[in-house]
C-alpha positions as a LaTeX table, in Angstrom:
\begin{tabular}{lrrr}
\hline
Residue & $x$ (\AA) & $y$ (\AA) & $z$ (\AA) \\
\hline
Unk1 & $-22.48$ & 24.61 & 5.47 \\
Unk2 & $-19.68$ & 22.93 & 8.03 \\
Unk3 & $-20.92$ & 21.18 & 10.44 \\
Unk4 & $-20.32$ & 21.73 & 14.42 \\
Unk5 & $-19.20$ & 17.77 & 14.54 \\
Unk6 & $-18.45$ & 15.25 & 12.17 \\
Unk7 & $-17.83$ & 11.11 & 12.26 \\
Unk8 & $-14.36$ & 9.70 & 12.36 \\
Unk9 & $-13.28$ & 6.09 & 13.05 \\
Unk10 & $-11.49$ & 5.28 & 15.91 \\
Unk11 & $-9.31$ & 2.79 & 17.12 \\
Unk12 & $-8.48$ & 1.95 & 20.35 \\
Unk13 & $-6.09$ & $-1.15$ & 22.04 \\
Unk14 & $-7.44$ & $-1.36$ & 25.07 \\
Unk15 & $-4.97$ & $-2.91$ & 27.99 \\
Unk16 & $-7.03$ & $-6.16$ & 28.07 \\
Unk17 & $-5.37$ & $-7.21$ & 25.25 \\
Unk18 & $-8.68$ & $-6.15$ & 23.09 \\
Unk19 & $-9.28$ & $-3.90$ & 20.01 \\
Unk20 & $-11.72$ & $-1.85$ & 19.41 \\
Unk21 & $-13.38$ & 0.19 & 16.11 \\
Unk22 & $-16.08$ & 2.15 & 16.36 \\
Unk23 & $-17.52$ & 5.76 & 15.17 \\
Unk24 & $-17.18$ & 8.68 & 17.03 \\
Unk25 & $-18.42$ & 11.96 & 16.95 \\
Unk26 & $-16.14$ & 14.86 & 17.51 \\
Unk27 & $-15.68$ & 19.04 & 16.42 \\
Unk28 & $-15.20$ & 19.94 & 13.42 \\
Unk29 & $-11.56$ & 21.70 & 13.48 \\
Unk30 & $-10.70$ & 25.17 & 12.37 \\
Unk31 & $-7.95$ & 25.32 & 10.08 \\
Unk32 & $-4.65$ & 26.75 & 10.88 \\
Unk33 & $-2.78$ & 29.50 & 8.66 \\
Unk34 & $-1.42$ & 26.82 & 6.40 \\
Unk35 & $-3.76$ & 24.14 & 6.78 \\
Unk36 & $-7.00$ & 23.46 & 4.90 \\
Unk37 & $-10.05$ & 21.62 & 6.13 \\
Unk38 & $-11.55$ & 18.89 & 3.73 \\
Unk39 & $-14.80$ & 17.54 & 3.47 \\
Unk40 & $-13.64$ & 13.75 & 2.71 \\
Unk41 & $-15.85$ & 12.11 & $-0.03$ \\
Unk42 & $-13.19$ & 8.99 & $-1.01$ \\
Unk43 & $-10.60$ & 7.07 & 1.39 \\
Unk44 & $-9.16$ & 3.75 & 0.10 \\
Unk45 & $-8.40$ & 0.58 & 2.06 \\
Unk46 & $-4.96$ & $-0.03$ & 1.60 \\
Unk47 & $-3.35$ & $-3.16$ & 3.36 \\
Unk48 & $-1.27$ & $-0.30$ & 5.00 \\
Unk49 & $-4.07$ & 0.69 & 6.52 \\
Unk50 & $-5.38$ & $-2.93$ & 8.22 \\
Unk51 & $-2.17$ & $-2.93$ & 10.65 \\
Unk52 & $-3.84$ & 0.58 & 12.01 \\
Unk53 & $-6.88$ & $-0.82$ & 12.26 \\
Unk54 & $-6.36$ & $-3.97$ & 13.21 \\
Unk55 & $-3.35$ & $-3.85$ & 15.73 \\
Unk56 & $-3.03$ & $-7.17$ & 13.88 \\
Unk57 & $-5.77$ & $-9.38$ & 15.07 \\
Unk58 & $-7.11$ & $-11.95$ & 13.66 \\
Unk59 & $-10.34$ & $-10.35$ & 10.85 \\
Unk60 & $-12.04$ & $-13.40$ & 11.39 \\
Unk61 & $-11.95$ & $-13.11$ & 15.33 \\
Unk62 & $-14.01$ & $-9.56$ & 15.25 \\
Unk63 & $-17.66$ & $-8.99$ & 17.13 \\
Unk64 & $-20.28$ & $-6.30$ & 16.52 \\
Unk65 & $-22.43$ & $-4.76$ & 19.17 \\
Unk66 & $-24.37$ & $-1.70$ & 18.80 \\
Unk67 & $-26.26$ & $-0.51$ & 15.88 \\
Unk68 & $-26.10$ & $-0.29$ & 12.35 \\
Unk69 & $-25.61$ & 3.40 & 12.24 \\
Unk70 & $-22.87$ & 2.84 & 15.26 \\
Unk71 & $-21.20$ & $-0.34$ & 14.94 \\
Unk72 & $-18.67$ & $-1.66$ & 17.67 \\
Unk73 & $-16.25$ & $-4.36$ & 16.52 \\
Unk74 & $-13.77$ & $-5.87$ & 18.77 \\
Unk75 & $-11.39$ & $-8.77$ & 18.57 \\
Unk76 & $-8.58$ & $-10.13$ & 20.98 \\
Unk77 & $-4.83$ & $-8.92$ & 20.27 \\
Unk78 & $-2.29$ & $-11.77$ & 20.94 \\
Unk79 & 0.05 & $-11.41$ & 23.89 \\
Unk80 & 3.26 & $-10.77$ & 21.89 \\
Unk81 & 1.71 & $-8.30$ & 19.62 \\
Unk82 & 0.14 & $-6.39$ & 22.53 \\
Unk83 & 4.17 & $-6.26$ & 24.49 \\
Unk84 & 5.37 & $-4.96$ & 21.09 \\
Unk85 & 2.36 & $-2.30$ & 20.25 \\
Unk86 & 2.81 & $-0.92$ & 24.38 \\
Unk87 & 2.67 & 2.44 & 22.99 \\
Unk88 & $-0.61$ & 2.60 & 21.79 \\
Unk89 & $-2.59$ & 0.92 & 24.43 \\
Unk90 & $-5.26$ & 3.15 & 25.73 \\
Unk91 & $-4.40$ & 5.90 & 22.89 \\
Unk92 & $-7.13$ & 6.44 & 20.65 \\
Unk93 & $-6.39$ & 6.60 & 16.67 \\
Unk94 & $-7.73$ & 7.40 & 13.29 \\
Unk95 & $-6.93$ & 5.59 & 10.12 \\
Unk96 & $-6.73$ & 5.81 & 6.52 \\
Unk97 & $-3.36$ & 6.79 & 5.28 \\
Unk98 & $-4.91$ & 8.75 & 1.96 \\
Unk99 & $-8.09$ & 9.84 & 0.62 \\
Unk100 & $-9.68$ & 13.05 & $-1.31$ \\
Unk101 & $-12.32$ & 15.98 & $-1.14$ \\
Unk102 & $-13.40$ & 19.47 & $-1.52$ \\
Unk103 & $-11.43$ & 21.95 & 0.63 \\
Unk104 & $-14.26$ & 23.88 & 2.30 \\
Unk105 & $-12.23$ & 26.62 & 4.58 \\
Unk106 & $-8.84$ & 27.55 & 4.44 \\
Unk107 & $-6.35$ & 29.16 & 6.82 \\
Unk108 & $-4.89$ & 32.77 & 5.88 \\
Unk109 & $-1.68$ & 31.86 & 4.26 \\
Unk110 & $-2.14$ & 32.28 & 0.48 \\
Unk111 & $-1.32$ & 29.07 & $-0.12$ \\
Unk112 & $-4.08$ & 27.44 & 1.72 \\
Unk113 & $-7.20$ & 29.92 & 0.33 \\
Unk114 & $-5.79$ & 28.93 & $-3.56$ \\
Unk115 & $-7.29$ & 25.72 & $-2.92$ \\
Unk116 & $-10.46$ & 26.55 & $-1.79$ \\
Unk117 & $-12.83$ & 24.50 & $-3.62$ \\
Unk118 & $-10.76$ & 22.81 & $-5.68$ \\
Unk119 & $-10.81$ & 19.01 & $-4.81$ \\
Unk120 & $-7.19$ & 17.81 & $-3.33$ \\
Unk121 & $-5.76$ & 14.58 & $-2.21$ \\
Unk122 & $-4.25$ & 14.40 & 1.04 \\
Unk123 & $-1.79$ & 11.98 & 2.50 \\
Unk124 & $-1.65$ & 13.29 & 6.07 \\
Unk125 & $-3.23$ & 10.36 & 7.28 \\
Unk126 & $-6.90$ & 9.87 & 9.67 \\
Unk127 & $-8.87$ & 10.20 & 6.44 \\
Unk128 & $-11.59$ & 7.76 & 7.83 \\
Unk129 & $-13.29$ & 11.17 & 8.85 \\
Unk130 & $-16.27$ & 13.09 & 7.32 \\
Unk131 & $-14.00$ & 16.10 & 7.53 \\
Unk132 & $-10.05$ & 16.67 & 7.99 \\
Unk133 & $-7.61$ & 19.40 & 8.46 \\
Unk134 & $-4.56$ & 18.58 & 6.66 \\
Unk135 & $-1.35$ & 20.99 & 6.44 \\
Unk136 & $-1.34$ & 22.51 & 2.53 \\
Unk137 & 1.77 & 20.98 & 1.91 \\
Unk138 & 0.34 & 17.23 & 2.66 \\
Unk139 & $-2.21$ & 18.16 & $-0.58$ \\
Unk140 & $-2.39$ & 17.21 & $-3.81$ \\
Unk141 & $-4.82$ & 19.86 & $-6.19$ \\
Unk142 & $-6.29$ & 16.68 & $-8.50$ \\
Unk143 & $-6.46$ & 18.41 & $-12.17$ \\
Unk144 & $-10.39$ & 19.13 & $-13.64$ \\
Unk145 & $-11.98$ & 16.58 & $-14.43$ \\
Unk146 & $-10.72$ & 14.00 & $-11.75$ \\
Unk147 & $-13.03$ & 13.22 & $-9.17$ \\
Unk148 & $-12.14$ & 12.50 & $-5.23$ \\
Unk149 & $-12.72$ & 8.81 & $-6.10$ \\
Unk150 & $-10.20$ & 8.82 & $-8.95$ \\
Unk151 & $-7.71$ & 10.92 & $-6.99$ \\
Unk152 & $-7.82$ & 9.33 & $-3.24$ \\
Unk153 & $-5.59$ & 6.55 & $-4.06$ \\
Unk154 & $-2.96$ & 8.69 & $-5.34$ \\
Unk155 & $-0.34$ & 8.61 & $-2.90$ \\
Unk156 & 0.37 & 5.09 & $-1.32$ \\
Unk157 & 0.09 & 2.74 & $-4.41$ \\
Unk158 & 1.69 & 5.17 & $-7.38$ \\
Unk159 & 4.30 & 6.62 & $-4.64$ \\
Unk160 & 4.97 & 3.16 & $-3.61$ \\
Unk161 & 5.58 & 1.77 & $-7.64$ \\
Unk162 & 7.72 & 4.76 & $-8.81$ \\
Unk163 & 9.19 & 4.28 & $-5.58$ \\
Unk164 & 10.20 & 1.23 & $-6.42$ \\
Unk165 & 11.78 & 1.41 & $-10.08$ \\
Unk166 & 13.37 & 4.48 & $-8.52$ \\
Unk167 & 14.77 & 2.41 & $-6.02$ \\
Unk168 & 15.90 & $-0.34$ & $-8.93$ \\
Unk169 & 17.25 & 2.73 & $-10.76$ \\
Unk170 & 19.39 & 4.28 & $-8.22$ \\
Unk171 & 20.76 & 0.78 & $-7.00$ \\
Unk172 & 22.12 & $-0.29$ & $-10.35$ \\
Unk173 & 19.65 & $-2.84$ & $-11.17$ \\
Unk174 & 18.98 & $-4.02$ & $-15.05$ \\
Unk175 & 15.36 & $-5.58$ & $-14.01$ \\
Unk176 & 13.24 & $-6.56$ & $-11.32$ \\
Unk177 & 11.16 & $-9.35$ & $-9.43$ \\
Unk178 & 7.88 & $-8.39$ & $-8.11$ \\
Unk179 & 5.63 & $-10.57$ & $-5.94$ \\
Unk180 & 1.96 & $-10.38$ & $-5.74$ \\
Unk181 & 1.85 & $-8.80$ & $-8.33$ \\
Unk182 & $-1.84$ & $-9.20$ & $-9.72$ \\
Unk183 & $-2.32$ & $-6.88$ & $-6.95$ \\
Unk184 & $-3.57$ & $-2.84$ & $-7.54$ \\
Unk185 & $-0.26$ & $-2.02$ & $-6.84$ \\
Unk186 & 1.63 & $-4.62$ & $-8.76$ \\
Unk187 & $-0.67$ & $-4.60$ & $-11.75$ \\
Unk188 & 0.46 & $-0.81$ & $-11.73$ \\
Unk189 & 4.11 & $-1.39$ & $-11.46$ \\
Unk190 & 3.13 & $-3.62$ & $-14.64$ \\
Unk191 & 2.02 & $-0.83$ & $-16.71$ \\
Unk192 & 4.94 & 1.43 & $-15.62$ \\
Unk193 & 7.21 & $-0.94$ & $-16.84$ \\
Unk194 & 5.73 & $-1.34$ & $-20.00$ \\
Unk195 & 5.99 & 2.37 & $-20.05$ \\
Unk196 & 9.40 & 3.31 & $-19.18$ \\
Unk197 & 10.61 & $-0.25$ & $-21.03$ \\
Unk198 & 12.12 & $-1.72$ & $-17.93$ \\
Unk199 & 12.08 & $-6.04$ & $-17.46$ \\
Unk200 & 9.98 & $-7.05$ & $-15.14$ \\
Unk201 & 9.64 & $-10.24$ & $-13.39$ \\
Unk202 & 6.19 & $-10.94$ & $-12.24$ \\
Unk203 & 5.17 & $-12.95$ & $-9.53$ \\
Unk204 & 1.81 & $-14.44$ & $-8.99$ \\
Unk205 & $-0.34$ & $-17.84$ & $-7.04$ \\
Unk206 & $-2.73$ & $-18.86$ & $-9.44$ \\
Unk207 & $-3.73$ & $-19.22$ & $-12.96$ \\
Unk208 & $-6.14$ & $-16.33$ & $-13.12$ \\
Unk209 & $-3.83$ & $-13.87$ & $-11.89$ \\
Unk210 & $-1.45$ & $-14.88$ & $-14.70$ \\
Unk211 & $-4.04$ & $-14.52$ & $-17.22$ \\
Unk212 & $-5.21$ & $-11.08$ & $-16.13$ \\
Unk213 & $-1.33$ & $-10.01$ & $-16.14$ \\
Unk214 & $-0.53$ & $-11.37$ & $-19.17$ \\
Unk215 & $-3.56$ & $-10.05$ & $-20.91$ \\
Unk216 & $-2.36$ & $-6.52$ & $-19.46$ \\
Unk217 & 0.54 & $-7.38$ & $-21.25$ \\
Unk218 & 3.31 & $-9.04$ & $-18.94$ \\
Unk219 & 5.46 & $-10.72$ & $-20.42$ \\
Unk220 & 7.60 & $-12.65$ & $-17.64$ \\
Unk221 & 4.71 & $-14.31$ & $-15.56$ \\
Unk222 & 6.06 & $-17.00$ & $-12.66$ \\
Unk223 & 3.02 & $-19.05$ & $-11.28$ \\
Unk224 & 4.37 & $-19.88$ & $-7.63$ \\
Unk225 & 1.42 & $-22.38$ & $-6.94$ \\
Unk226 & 2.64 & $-24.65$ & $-10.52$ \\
Unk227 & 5.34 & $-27.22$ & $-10.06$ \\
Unk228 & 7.31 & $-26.02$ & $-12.70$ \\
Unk229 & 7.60 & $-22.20$ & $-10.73$ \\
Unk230 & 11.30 & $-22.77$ & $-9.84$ \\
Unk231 & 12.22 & $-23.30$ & $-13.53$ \\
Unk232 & 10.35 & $-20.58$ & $-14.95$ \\
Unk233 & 11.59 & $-18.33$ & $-12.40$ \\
Unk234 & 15.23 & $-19.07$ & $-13.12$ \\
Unk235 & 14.33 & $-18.67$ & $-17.22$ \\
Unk236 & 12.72 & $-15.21$ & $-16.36$ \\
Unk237 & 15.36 & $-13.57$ & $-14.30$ \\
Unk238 & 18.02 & $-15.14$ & $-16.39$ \\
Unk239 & 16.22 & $-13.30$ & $-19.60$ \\
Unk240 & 15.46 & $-10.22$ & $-17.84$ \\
Unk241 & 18.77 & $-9.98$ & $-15.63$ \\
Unk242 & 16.72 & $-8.80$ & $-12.69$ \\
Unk243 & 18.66 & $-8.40$ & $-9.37$ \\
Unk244 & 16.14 & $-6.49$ & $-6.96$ \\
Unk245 & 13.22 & $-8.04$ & $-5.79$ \\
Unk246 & 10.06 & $-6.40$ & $-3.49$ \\
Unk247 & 8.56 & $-8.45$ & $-1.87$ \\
Unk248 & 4.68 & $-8.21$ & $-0.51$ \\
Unk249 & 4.35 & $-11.42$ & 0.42 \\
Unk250 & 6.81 & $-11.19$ & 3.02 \\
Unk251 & 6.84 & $-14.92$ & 5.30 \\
Unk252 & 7.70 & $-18.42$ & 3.59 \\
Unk253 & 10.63 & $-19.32$ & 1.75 \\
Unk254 & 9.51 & $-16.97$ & $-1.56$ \\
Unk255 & 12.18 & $-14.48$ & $-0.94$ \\
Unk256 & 14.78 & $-17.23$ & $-0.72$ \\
Unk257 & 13.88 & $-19.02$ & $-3.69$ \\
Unk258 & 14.19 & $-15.92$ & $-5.74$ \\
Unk259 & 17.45 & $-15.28$ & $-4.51$ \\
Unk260 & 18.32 & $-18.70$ & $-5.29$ \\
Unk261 & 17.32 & $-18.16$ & $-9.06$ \\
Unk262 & 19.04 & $-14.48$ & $-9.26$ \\
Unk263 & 21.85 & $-16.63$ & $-8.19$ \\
Unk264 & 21.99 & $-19.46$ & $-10.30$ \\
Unk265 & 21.19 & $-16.61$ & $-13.50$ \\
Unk266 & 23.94 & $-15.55$ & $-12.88$ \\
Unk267 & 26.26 & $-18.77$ & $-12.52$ \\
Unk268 & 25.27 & $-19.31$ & $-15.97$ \\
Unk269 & 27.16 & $-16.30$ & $-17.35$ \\
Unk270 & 30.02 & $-17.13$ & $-14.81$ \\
Unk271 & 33.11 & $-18.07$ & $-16.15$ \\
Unk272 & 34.27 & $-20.03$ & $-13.38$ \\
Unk273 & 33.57 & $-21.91$ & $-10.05$ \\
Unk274 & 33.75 & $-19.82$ & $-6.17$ \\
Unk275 & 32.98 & $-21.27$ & $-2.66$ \\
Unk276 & 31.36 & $-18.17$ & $-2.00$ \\
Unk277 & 28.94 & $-18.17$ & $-5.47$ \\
Unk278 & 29.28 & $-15.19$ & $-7.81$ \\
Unk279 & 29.94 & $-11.73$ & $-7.25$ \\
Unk280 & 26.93 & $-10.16$ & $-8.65$ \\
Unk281 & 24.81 & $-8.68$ & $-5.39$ \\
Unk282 & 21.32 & $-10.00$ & $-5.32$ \\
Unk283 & 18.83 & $-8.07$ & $-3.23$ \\
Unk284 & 15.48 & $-7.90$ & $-1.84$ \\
Unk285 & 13.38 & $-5.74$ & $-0.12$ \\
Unk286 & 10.33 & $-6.76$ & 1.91 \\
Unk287 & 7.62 & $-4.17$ & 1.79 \\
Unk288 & 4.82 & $-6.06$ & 2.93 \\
Unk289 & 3.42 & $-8.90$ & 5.25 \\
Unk290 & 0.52 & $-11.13$ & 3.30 \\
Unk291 & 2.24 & $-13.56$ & 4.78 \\
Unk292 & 2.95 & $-13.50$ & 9.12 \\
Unk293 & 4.59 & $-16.27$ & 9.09 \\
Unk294 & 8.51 & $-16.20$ & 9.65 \\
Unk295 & 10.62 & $-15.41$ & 6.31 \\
Unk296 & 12.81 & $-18.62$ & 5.83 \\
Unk297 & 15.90 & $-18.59$ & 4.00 \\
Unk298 & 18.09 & $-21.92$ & 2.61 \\
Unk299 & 21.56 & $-19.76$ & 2.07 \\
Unk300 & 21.98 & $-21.64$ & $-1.21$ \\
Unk301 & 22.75 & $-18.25$ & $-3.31$ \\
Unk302 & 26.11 & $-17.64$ & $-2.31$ \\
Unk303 & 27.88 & $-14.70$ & $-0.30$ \\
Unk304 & 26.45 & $-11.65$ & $-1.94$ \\
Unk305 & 22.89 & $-10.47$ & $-1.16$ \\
Unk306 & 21.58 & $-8.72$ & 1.10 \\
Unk307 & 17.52 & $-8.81$ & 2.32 \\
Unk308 & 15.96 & $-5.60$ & 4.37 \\
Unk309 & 12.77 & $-4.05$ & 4.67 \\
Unk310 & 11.62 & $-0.95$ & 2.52 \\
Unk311 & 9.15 & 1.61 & 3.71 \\
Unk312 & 7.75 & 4.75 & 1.28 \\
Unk313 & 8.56 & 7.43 & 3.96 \\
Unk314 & 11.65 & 6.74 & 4.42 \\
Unk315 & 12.56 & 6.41 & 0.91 \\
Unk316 & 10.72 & 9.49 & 0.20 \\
Unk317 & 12.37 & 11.19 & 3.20 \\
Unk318 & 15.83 & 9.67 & 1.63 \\
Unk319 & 15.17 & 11.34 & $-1.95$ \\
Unk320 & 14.43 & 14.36 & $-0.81$ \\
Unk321 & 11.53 & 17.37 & $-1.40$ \\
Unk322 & 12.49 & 18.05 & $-5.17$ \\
Unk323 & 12.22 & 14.20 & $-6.36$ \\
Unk324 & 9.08 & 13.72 & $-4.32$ \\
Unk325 & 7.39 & 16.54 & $-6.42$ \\
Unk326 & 9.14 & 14.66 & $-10.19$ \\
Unk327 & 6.93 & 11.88 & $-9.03$ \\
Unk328 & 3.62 & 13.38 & $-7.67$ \\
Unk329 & 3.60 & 15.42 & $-10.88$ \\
Unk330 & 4.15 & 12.31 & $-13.00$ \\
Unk331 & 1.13 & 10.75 & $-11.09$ \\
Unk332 & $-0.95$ & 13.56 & $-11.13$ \\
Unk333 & $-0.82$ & 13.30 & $-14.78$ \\
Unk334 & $-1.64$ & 9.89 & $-15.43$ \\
Unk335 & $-4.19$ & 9.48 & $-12.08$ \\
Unk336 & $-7.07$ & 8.34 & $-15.11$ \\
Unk337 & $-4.43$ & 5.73 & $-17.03$ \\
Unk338 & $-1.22$ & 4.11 & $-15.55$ \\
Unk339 & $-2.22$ & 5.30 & $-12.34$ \\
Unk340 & $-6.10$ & 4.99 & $-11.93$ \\
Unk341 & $-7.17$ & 2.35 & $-8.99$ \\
Unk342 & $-9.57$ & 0.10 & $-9.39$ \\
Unk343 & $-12.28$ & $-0.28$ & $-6.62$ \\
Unk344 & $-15.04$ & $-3.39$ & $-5.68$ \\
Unk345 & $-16.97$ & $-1.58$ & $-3.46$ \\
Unk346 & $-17.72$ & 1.91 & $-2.43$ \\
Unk347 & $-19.08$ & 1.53 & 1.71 \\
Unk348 & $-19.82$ & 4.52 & 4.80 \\
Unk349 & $-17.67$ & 4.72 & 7.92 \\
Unk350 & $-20.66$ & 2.76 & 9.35 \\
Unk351 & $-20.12$ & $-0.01$ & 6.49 \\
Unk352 & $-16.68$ & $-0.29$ & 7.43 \\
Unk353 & $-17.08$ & $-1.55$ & 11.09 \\
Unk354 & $-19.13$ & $-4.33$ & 9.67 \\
Unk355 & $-17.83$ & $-7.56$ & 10.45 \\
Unk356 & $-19.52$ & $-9.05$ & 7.35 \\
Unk357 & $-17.50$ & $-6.34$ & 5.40 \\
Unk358 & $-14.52$ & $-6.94$ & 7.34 \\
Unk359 & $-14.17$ & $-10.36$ & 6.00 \\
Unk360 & $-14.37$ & $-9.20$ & 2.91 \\
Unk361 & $-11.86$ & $-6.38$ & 2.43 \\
Unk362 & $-9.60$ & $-7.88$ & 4.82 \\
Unk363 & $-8.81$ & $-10.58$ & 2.90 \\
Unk364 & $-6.09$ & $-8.44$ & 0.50 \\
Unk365 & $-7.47$ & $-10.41$ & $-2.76$ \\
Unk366 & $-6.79$ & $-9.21$ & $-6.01$ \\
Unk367 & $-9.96$ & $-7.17$ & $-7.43$ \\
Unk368 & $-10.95$ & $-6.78$ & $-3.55$ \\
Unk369 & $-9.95$ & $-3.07$ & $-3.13$ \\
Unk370 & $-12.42$ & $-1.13$ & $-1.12$ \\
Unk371 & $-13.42$ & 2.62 & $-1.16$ \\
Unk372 & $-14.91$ & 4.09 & 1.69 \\
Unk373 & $-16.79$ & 7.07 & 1.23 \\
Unk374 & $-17.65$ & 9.47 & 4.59 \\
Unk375 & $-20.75$ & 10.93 & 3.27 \\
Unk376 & $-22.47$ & 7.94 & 2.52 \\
Unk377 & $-25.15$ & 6.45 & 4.68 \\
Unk378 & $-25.29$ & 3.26 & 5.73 \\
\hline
\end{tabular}
């Protein structure tokens, strides 16, 4: 039976320069002709999803008031970020880019009553709800046997990875750098590569992660936090070839130094000198911000490169309807193999707002993925 009103999490800037999460309670929507409502059981925590959340304050900086069943968290925004994020002050938002459940009413069109009761994955975004009406098109039926756990993560991560070597393909590019890349995502882009026999270059901060990716079988590994990462990063791309890198990591001087090494690969296969270093283009895309601090670049890779940011909508926007369904139905098909997410914890919309829990999933480490599941009580 649907309920009259259902739990979502909202989040709210106010003009104080303040953010706030909390639950609230609001109706239950009727679905449109081509729209489907679904009762959420499984919405992942994606580092995507923080920024929503977040507005980007400080995790560490967050309070709780009110009770266990309706946690308040709030935290101060910084003055710049609150000038650049104007247009969401005093507008309240949902979050949770993706997630999966059981379609429980349909609109008329005949699209939308096929999937009643079939469990879908959704990408329409505001999945941090115990129920959401999504248009049919913005649904993914998961195949029998998949659960809504299996299938919620189905969209941002996998999208993102094929994304990626798509990306690599289209450009030109032999091989590729990845960084963080003990991450879900990048130990997926791992396993794709080993799959469709493309070099990769993997990038990683400590001798665990290098371990686990190796043991996953990686084969070019570059330890950032060993003295010795500048060398073995020039030996790897000069192996592999690799001129594209994407970038997670985002601030520092990471993106420079690998442009440095895809440079100096390359001046080893030159046959002579230029002022303006070879003619090969070296790129990189940022796609991510572990690290706020300002990217810093030395310019000591010659003339050709280029760096830019790379976002999945607009690359999916770029490739067009048809490609976007090559790659869901590639995913689809491996959602319990290449493309299956691994999760620490499984918490309720209540769970979420805790700032014990907060701490926790907010910190982006590898193995620290979180599932929250709308149904679940605290």
């Amino acid at each position: 039976m649907i309920p009259d009103s259902a739990w979502r999490i909202r989040s709210l800037l106010n003009p104080d320069g303040e953010i706030e999460l909390s639950l609230t309670e609001e109706p239950v929507p009727q679905p449109g002709p081509d729209e489907v409502l679904i009762r959420v059981q499984a919405a992942p925590i994606n580092p995507s999803d923080l920024g929503q959340l977040f507005a980007a304050a400080d995790p560490g900086s967050f309070r709780q008031s009110g009770t266990d069943d309706r946690p308040v968290v709030r935290a101060p925004v910084s003055k710049h970020i609150l000038e650049a994020l104007a247009p969401r002050v005093n507008v309240p938002m949902g979050a949770g880019n993706e997630g999966a459940g059981y379609v429980v009413a349909a609109g008329d069109s005949s699209a939308a009553r096929e999937m009643l009761g079939h469990v879908v994955a959704s990408f329409a975004g505001n999945m941090y709800a115990q129920y959401r009406c999504v248009p049919v098109a913005q649904c993914m039926p998961l195949p029998a046997g998949v659960t809504a756990a299996q299938g919620a993560s189905c969209f941002v991560n996998p999208m993102t990875v094929l994304g990626i070597l798509e990306t690599t393909r289209l450009e030109g590019h032999a091989a590729l750098v990845q960084t963080a890349a003990a991450s879900n995502l990048g130990q997926m882009l791992n396993r794709v590569c080993m799959e469709d026999g493309r070099d990769l270059v993997s990038v990683v901060r400590s001798e665990d992660q290098e371990r686990l990716l190796r043991a996953q079988g990686a084969r070019h590994v570059c330890n950032s936090s060993q003295p010795s990462f500048d060398h073995d990063l020039l030996k790897a791309i000069a192996t592999t070839n690799a001129t594209i890198c994407f970038d997670a990591v985002g601030g520092g001087d990471l993106a420079g130094r690998i442009l440095a090494a895809m440079e100096r690969a390359q001046a080893q296969k030159a046959s002579g000198y230029s002022l303006y270093g070879t003619a090969i283009h070296k790129q990189v895309y940022i796609y991510g911000a572990l690290d706020t601090t300002p990217t810093t670049l030395r310019r000591d890779y010659g003339a050709s490169w280029s760096i830019a940011g790379w976002l999945l909508p607009q690359f999916l926007q770029k490739i067009g309807p048809d490609a976007v369904r090559r790659l869901q139905q590639r995913i689809i098909g491996g959602l319990q193999t290449t493309f299956a997410s691994q999760y620490r914890k499984e918490i309720s919309l209540a769970e979420a707002l805790r700032v014990g829990e907060i701490a926790i999933y907010a910190r982006r480490s590898t193995g620290g993925k979180y599932l929250i599941n709308p149904q679940r009580t605290s």
